[in-house]
Each structure stands twice: as C-alpha cells, then as structure tokens.
VEXDOVO-656602 format. One record per residue (C-alpha): residue number from 1; residue in one letter; y, z, x. Coordinates in steps of 0.05 Angstrom, whole numbers, plus 5000, padded with zeros to 4 digits. Each point is the difference from the previous one (the first is absolute). Layout:
# residues N
rec pos=NUM&code=A&v=Y&w=Z&u=X
...
***
This chain:
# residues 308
rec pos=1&code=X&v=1849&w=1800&u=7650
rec pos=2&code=X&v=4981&w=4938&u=4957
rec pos=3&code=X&v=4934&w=4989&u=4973
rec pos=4&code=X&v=4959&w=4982&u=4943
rec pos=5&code=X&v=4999&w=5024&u=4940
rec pos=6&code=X&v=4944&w=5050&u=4978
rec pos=7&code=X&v=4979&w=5031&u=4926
rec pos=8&code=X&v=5022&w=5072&u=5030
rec pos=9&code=X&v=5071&w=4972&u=5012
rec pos=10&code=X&v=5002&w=4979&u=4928
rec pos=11&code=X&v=5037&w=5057&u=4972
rec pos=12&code=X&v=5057&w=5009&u=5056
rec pos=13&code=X&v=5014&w=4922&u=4993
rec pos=14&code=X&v=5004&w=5000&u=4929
rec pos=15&code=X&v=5063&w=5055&u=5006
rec pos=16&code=X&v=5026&w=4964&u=5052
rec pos=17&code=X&v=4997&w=4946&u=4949
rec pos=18&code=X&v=5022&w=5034&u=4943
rec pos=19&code=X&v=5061&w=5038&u=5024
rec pos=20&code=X&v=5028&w=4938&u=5035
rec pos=21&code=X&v=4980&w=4940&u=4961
rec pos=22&code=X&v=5009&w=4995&u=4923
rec pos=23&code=X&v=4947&w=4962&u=4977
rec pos=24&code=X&v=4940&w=5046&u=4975
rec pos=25&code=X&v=4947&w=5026&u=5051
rec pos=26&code=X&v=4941&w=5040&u=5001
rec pos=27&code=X&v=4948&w=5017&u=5055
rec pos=28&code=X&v=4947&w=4987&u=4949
rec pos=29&code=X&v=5044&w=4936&u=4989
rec pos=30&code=X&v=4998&w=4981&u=5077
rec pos=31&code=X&v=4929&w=5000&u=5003
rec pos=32&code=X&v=4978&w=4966&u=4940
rec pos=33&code=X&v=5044&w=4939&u=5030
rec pos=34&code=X&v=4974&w=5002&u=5074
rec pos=35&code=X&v=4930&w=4994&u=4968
rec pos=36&code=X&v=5004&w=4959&u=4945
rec pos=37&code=X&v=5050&w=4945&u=5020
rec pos=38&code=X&v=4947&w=4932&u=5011
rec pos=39&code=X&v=4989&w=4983&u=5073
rec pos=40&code=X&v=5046&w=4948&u=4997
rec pos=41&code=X&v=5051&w=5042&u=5005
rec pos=42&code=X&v=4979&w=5029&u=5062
rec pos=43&code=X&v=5043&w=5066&u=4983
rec pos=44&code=X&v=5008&w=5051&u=5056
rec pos=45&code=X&v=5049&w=5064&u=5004
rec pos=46&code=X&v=5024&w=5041&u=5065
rec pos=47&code=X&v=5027&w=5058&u=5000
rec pos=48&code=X&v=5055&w=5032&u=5056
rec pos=49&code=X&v=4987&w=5072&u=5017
rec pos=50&code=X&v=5049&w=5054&u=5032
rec pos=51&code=X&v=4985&w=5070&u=5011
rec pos=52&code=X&v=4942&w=4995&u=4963
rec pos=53&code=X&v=5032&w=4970&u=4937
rec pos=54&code=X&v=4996&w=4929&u=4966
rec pos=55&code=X&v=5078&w=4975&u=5010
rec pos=56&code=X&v=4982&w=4928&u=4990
rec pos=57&code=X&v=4959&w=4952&u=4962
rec pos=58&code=X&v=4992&w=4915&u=5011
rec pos=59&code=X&v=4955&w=4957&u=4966
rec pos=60&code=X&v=4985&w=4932&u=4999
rec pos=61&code=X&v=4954&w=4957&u=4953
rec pos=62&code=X&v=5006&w=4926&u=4978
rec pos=63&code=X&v=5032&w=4983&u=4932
rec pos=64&code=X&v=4926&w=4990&u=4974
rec pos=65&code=X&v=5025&w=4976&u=4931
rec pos=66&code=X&v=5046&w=4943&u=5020
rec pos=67&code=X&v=4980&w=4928&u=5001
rec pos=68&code=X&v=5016&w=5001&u=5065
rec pos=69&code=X&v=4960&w=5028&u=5049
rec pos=70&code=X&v=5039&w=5000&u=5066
rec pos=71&code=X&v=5048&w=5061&u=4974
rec pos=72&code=X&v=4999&w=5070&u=5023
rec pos=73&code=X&v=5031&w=5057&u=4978
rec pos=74&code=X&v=5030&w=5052&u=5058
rec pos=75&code=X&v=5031&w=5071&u=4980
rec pos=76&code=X&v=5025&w=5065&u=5045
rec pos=77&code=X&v=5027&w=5057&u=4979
rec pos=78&code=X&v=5016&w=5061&u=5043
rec pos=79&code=X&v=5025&w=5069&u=4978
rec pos=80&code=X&v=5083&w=4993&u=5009
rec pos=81&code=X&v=4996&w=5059&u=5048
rec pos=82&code=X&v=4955&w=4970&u=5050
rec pos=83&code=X&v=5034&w=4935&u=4999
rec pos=84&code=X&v=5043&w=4969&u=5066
rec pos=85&code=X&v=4929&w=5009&u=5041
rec pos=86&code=X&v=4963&w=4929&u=4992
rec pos=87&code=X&v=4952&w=5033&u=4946
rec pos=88&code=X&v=5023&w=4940&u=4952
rec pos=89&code=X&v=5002&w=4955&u=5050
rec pos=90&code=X&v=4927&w=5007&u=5025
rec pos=91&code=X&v=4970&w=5003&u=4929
rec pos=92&code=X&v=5036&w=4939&u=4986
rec pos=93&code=X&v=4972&w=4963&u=5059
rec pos=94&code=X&v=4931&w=5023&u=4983
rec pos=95&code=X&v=5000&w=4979&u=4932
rec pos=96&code=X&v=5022&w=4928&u=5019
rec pos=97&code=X&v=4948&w=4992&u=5060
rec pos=98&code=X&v=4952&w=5022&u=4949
rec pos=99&code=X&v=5019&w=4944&u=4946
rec pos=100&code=X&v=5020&w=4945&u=5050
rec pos=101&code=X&v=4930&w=5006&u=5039
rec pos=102&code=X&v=4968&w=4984&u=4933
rec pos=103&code=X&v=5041&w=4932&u=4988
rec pos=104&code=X&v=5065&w=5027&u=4965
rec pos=105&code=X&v=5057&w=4948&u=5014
rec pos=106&code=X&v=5051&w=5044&u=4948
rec pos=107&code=X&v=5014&w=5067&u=4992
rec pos=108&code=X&v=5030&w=5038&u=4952
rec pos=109&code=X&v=5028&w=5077&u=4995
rec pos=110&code=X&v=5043&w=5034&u=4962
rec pos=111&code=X&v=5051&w=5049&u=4997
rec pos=112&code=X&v=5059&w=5050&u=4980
rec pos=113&code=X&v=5070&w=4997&u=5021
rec pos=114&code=X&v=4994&w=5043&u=5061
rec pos=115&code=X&v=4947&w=4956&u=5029
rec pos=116&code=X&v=5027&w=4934&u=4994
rec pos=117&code=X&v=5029&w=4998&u=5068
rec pos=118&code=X&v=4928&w=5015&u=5019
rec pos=119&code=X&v=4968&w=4940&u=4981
rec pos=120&code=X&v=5065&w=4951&u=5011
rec pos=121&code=X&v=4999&w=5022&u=5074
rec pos=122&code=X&v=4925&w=4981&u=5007
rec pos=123&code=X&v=5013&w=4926&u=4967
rec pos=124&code=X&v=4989&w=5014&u=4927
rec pos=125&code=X&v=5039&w=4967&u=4945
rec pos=126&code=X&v=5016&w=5016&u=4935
rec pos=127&code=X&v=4959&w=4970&u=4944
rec pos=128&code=X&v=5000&w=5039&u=4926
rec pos=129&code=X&v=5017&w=5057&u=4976
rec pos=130&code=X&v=4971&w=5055&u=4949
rec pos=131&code=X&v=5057&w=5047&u=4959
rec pos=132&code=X&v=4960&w=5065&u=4997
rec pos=133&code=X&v=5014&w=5049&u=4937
rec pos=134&code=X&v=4980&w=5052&u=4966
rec pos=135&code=X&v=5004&w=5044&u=4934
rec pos=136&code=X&v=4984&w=5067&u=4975
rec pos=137&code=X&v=4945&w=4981&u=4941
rec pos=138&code=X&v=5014&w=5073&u=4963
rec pos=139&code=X&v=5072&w=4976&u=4984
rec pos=140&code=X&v=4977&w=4922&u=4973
rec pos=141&code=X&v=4994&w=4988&u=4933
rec pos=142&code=X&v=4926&w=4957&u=4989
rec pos=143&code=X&v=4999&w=5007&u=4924
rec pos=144&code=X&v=4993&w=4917&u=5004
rec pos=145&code=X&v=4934&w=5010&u=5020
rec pos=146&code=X&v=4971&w=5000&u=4935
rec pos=147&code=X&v=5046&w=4955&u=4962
rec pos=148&code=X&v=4950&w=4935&u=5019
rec pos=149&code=X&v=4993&w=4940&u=4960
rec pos=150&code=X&v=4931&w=4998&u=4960
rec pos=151&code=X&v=4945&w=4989&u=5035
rec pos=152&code=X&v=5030&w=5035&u=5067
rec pos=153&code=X&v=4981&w=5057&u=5041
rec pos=154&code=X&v=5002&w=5047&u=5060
rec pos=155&code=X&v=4949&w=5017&u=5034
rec pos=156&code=X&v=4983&w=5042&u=5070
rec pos=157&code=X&v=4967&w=4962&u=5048
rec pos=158&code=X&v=4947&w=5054&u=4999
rec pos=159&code=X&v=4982&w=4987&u=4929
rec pos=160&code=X&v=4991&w=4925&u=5025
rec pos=161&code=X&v=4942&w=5017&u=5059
rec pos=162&code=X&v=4949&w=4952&u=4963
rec pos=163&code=X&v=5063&w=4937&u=5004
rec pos=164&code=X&v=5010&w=5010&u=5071
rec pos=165&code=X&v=4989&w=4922&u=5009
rec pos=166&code=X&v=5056&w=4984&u=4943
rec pos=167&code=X&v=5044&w=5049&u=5030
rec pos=168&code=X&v=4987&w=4969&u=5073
rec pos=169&code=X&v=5021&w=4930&u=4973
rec pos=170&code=X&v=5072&w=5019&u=4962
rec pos=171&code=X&v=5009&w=5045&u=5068
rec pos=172&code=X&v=4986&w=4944&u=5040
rec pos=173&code=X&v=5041&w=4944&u=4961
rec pos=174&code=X&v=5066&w=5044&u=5006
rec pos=175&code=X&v=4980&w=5018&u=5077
rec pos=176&code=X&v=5017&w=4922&u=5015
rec pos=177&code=X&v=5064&w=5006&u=4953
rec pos=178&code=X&v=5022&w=5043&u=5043
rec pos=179&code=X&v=5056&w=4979&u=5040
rec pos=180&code=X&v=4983&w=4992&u=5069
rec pos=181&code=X&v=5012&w=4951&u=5057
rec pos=182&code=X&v=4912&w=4999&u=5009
rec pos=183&code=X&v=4970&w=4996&u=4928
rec pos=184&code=X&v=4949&w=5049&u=4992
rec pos=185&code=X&v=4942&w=4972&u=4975
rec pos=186&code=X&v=4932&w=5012&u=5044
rec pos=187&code=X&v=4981&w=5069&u=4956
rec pos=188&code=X&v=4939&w=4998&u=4984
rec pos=189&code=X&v=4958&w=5047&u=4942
rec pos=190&code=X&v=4968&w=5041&u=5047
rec pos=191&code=X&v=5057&w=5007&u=5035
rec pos=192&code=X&v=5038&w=5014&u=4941
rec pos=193&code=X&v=4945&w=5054&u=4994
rec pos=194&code=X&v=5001&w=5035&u=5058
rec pos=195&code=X&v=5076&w=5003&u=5027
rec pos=196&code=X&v=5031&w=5005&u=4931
rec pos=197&code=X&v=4963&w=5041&u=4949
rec pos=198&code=X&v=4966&w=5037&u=5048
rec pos=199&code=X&v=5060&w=5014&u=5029
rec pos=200&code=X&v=5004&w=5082&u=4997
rec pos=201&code=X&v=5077&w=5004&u=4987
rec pos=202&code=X&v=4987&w=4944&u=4936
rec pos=203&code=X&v=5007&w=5046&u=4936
rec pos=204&code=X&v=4949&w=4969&u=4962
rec pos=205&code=X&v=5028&w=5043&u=4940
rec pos=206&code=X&v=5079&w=4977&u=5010
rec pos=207&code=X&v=4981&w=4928&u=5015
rec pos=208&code=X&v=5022&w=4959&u=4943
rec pos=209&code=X&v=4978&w=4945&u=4974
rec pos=210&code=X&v=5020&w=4961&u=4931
rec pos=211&code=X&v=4949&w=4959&u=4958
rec pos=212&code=X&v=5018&w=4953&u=4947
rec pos=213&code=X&v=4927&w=5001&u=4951
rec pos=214&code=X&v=4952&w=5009&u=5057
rec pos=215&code=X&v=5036&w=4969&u=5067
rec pos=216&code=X&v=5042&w=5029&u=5050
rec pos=217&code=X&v=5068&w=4967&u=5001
rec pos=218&code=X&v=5036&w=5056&u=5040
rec pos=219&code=X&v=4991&w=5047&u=5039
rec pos=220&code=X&v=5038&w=5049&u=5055
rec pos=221&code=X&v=4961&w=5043&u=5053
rec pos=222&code=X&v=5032&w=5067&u=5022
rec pos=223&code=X&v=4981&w=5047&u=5058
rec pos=224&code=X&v=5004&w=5073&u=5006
rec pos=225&code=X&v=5012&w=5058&u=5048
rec pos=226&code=X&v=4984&w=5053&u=4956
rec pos=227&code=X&v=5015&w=5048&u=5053
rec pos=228&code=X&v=5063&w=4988&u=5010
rec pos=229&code=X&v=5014&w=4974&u=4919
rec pos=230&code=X&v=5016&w=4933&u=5016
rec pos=231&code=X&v=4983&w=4931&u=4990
rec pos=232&code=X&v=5000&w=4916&u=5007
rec pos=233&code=X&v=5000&w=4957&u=4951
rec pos=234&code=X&v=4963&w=4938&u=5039
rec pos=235&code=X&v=4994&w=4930&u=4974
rec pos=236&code=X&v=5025&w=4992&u=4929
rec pos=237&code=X&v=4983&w=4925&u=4966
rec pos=238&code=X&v=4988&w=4960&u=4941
rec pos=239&code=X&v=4958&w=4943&u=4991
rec pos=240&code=X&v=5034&w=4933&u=4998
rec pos=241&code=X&v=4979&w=4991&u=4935
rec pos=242&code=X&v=5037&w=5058&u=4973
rec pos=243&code=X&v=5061&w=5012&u=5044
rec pos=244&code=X&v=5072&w=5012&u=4967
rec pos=245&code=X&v=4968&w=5038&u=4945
rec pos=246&code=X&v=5023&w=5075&u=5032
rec pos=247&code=X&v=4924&w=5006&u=5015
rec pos=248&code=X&v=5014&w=5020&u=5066
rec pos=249&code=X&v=5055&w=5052&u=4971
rec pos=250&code=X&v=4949&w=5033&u=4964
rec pos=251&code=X&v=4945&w=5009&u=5060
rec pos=252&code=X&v=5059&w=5024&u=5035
rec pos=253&code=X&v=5015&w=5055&u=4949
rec pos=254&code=X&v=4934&w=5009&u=4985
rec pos=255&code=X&v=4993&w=5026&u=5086
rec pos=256&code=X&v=5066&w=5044&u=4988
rec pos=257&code=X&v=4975&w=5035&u=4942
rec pos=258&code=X&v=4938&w=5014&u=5026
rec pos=259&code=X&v=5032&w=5023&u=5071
rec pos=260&code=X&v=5044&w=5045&u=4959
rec pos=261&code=X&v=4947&w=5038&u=4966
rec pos=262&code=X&v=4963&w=5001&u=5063
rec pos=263&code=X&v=5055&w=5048&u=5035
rec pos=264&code=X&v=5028&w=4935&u=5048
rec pos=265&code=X&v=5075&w=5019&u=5014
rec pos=266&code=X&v=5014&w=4935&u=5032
rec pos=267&code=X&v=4975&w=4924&u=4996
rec pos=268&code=X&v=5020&w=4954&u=5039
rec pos=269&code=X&v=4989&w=4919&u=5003
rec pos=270&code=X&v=5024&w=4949&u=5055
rec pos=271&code=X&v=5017&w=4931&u=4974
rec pos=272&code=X&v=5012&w=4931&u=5042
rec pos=273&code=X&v=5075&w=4989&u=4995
rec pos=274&code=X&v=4991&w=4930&u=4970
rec pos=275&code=X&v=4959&w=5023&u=4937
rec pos=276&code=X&v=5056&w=5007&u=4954
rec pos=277&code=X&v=4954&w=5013&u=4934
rec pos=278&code=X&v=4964&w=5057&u=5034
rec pos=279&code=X&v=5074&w=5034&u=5030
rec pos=280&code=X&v=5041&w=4993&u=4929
rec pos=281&code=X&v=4932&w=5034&u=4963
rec pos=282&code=X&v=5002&w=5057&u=5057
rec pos=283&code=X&v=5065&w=5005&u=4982
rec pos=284&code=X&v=4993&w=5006&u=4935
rec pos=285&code=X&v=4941&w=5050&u=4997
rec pos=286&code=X&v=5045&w=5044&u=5048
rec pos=287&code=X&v=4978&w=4981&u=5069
rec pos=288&code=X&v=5058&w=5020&u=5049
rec pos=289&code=X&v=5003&w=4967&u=5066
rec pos=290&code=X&v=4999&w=5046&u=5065
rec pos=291&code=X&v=4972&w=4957&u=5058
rec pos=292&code=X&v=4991&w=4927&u=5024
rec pos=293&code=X&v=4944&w=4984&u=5038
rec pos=294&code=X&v=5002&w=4928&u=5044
rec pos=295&code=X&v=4947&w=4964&u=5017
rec pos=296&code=X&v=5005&w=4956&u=5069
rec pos=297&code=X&v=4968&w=4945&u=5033
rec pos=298&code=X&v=4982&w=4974&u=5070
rec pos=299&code=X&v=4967&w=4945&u=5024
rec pos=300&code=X&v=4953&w=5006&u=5063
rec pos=301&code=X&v=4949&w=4966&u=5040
rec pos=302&code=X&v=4930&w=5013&u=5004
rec pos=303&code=X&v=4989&w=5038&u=5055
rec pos=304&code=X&v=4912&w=4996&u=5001
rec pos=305&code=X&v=4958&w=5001&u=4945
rec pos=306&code=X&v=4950&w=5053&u=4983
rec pos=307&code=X&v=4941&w=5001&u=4954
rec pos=308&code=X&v=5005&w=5066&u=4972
***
C-alpha cells in the first residue's frame, strides 16, 4: 500500500533511508524539512507499506531555490528486498503527478549506480554528477587550524547566533557559486532561518565559520547523527572577496576537528564533479571517494495546473 506520509512513519522511513541511501538522515531531520521548506516548494512524501512495515519512501517538492521556477525535484527509493513489485514505479508516478499538476515542465532525480536503469527506462537523461567521499576525522591531522594570519579566526556558528544575517549573506553568495545547471538564488533570511539553522541535524557547535577582524569570509556547515557517530559536512564557501586564500581549508578543518572530538567515526561530503578546487582540497584533507551519485533530467508537459 502507498500513501502519504505521516509524523508516526518518521522513524521507520528515516532507516529505510539511512541503511540504503548514504547521505545523512534523521527522523527528527525528515520532519523539520516537510515543515519548514516555504510553500513554494510544495514538498510532499509517501510512504509504501508491506506487512505493516515502511519499505518505501517518494517525495516530491519544487527546486524552491532556483531562478527558475518550473523545476521539480522527483525521488523513490524502495528497500532492495521488496524491489521487482512496482513499489518504485508507483512512487515515482506519484511524485511527478504531484509536481507536474503544479506547473513543472522539468524534472530532476537522482541516483546510485543500481538505479540508473531506473530512471533511463522512464525517459531520464543524464545531467551532473556529485563524487561522494568520506574520511575518518580521528585519523586527520587539523593542527592548521590555528596557524591563521593576524587578524584571523575560527569561530562556531553557535558563538555567531547574534550575526545570523552576516552569516545568511556569505552562505548565500557561495549557494549561487555553486555549480549547478539552475543557479540558486531565491533564499531568502527567513528562509535561511527556518530550513537551515533551525535545521535539528545542523551542529550549531561544529559549524564553522572563519572571520577576518569582524566579518565572516568562510564558513562550512556540518550535520550530525550522533546516534549512529556520523556526519555531513554541507556547503563549504568563501566569499568572493577572499577565495584562494585556503580560507575554505581551514572551515573545513575547523568541522573535522570538531567532529573528531565529538566521537564522529565517519564524515562524509558529496561534491559536483566539475568543481575541481573543492575535489583536489577533499583530496588533500583526506576525503576518499566511495560513491557517485547522478543527477538526471526530463522534460514534460504540463499536464493541469493546480493552485496549491
């Protein structure tokens, strides 16, 4: 059985997640986005259910950063044992009714090698790619964390609560420097607010950001799983103004030493496979690839157009 998504599923889809998808998840995650993400997106979530257990999970939601506004974003996953019975199939087909009834002329989705055939049989093409890696933060060495030029320092994002609006603006100018075939750059404060920092798998305490005198040049955001010890190091920038300095380098170590004091076994990161700055310093730091993801594309039609 398919149907929506409710809180009480949150944990069981949130292991389904976990054990089967690599990028960090938490039911306490799961519902901060389903009620936080800004109407625009018009993010919903089913769930398929088998003997009384959650097997599957789809969602849908439009990409509610992008300058465009015509994109949504389709995803299905389905426990590997209770694949071969349409589960993915369905969820998929929900998801898209859901975005193309609200005016979505492109989708996107994404996945791992053994569901690529998935989406190519269903029309989607390949677009990007993200090189996924990872690193065990007790083995790095961060001791460049306090060798900073004068006038430079590391500080937690918590210790920063009262410059949330200079933090928003350095997170938001290397959120459009991001590569991407849609810029993202409708991101709003309050939105910065309320999806990121209030986000309950944000470390507030790891969070990293740099300041040179009094302003926040870099900075790199990291998510935990304390539960199961480990973590994701999220967007990691520098303003323009400052790039090719090794700021970014240092908010980077700054996250892995605080992860490895923090008991995190494992970090991981994903990267677009055409930002060659960000791939040679996750090299460098000891990032270790183990998975590419690949994002898709297909065009559609409009099939009617719903308010809501």
């Amino acid at each position: 059985m398919i149907r929506p998504f409710d809180e009480a599923d949150a944990d069981a889809a949130a292991a389904l997640l976990a054990e089967h998808n690599p990028w960090l998840t938490t039911a306490a995650g799961l519902l901060h986005r389903n009620a936080k993400l800004p109407p625009r997106a018009h993010r919903a979530v089913w769930v398929a259910e088998l003997d009384g257990a959650i097997v599957g999970y789809g969602e849908a939601e439009f990409d509610w950063t992008a300058e465009r506004t015509d994109v949504g974003q389709v995803w299905a996953l389905v426990d590997p044992s209770r694949r071969a019975r349409g589960l993915g199939s369905e969820l998929l087909r929900i998801a898209t009714e859901h975005v193309t009834a609200r005016g979505a002329t492109e989708l996107r989705s994404w996945s791992f090698a053994e569901g690529d055939a998935f989406l190519e049989r269903r029309g989607f093409s390949r677009a990007r790619e993200e090189r996924l890696s990872a690193l065990d933060p007790r083995t790095i060495d961060t001791s460049a964390v306090g060798e900073l030029a004068p006038g430079v320092r590391v500080a937690s994002l918590g210790e920063l609560d009262d410059r949330r609006r200079d933090v928003y603006e350095l997170f938001a100018e290397a959120l459009e420097d991001m590569p991407a075939d849609h810029p993202e750059r409708r991101f709003s404060f309050e939105e910065f607010e309320a999806e990121t920092l209030g986000d309950p798998d944000l470390s507030h305490a790891g969070s990293a950001v740099v300041l040179d005198g009094d302003r926040p040049v870099a900075l790199s955001f990291v998510g935990v799983d304390g539960v199961r010890g480990v973590a994701e190091q999220h967007l990691t920038g520098t303003a323009r103004s400052h790039r090719r300095r090794g700021l970014a380098r240092v908010a980077k170590l700054a996250v892995i030493r605080w992860c490895a004091g923090a008991g995190v076994t494992r970090l991981m990161t994903g990267n677009d496979s055409q930002n060659a700055a960000m791939l040679a310093l996750n090299d460098a730091l000891g990032f270790r690839p183990f998975a590419t993801e690949t994002e898709w594309v297909k065009r559609v039609r409009i099939t009617s157009k719903l308010a809501s």
